[in-house]
C-alpha positions as a LaTeX table, in Angstrom:
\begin{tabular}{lrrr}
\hline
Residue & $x$ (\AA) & $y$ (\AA) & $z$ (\AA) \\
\hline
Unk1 & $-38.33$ & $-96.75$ & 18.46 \\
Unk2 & $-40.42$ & $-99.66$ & 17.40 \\
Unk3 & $-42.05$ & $-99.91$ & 21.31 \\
Unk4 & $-43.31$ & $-95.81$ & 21.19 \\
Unk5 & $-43.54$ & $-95.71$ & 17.67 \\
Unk6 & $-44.92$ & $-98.26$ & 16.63 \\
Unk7 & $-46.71$ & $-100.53$ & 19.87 \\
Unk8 & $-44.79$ & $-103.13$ & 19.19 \\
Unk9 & $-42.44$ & $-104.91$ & 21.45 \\
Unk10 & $-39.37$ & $-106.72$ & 19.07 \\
Unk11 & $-36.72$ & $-109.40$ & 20.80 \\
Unk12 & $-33.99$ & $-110.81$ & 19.21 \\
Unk13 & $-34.70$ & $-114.61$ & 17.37 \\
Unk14 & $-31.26$ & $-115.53$ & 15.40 \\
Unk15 & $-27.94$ & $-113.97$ & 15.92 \\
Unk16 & $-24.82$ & $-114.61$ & 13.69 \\
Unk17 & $-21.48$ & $-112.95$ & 13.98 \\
Unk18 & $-18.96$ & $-113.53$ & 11.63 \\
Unk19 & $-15.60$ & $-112.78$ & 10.45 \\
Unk20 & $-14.11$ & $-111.87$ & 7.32 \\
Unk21 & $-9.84$ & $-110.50$ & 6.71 \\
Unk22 & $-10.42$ & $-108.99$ & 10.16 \\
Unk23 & $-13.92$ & $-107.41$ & 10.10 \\
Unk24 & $-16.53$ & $-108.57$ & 12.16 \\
Unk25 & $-20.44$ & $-108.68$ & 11.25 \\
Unk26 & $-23.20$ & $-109.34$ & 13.23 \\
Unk27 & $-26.85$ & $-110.09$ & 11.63 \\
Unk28 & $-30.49$ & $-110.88$ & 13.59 \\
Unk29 & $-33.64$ & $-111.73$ & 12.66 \\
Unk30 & $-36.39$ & $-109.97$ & 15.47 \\
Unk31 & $-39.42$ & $-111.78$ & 15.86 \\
Unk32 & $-42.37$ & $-109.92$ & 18.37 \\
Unk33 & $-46.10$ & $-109.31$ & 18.90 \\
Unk34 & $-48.15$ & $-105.99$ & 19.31 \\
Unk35 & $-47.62$ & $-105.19$ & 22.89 \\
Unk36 & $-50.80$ & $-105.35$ & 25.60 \\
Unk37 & $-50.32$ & $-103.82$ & 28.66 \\
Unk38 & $-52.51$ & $-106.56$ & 30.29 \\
Unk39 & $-50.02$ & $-109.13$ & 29.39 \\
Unk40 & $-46.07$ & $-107.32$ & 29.03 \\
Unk41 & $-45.58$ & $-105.16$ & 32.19 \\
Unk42 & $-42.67$ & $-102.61$ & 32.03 \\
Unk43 & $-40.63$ & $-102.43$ & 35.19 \\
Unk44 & $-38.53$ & $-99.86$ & 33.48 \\
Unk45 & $-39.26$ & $-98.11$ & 29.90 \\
Unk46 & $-36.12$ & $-96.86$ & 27.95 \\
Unk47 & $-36.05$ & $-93.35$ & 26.90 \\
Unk48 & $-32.40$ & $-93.70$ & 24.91 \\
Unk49 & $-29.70$ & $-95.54$ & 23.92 \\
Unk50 & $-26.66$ & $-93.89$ & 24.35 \\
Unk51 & $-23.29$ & $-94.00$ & 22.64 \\
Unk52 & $-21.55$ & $-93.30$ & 26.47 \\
Unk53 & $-19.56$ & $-96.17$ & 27.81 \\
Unk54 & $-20.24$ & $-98.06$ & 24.56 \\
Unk55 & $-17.94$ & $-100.96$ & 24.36 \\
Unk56 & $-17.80$ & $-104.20$ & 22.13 \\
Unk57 & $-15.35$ & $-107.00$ & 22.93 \\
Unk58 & $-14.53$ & $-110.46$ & 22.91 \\
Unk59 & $-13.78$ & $-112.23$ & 25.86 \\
Unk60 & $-13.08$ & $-115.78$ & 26.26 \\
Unk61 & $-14.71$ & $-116.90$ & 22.59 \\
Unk62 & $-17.95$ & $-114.64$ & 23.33 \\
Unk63 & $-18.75$ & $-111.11$ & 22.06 \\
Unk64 & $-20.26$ & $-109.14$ & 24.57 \\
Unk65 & $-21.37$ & $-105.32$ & 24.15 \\
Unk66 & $-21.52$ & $-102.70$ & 26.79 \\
Unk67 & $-24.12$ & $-99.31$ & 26.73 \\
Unk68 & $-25.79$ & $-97.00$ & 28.70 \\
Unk69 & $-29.25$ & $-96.98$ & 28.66 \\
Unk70 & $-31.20$ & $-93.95$ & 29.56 \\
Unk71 & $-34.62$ & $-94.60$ & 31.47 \\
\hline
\end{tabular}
């Protein structure tokens, strides 16, 4: 939203998940820049994320999530 909408490009800076009588929460600060072509090339540009194939899990201490991007 914030790349079309707004011409800015936003990463992720700080990531905590925690855990609390079984419920997990994940927070993030993004940190990012007005984007110039000259300087952040696209290979690919995401139209969508979809909620197809979405998966969250944990898997040997490490929370990975799974989705299907449309492009």
């Amino acid at each position: 939203f914030f790349k079309d909408a707004e011409n800015l490009l936003l990463l992720p800076d700080e990531i905590a998940v925690s855990c609390a009588e079984g419920l997990y929460t994940c927070s993030f600060t993004l940190t990012g820049e007005k984007i110039n072509r000259d300087v952040h090339r696209f290979r690919v540009d995401i139209k969508a994320v979809t909620l197809h194939a979405l998966s969250l899990y944990k898997e040997n201490g490490i929370f990975i999530a799974e989705s299907v991007f449309d492009v």
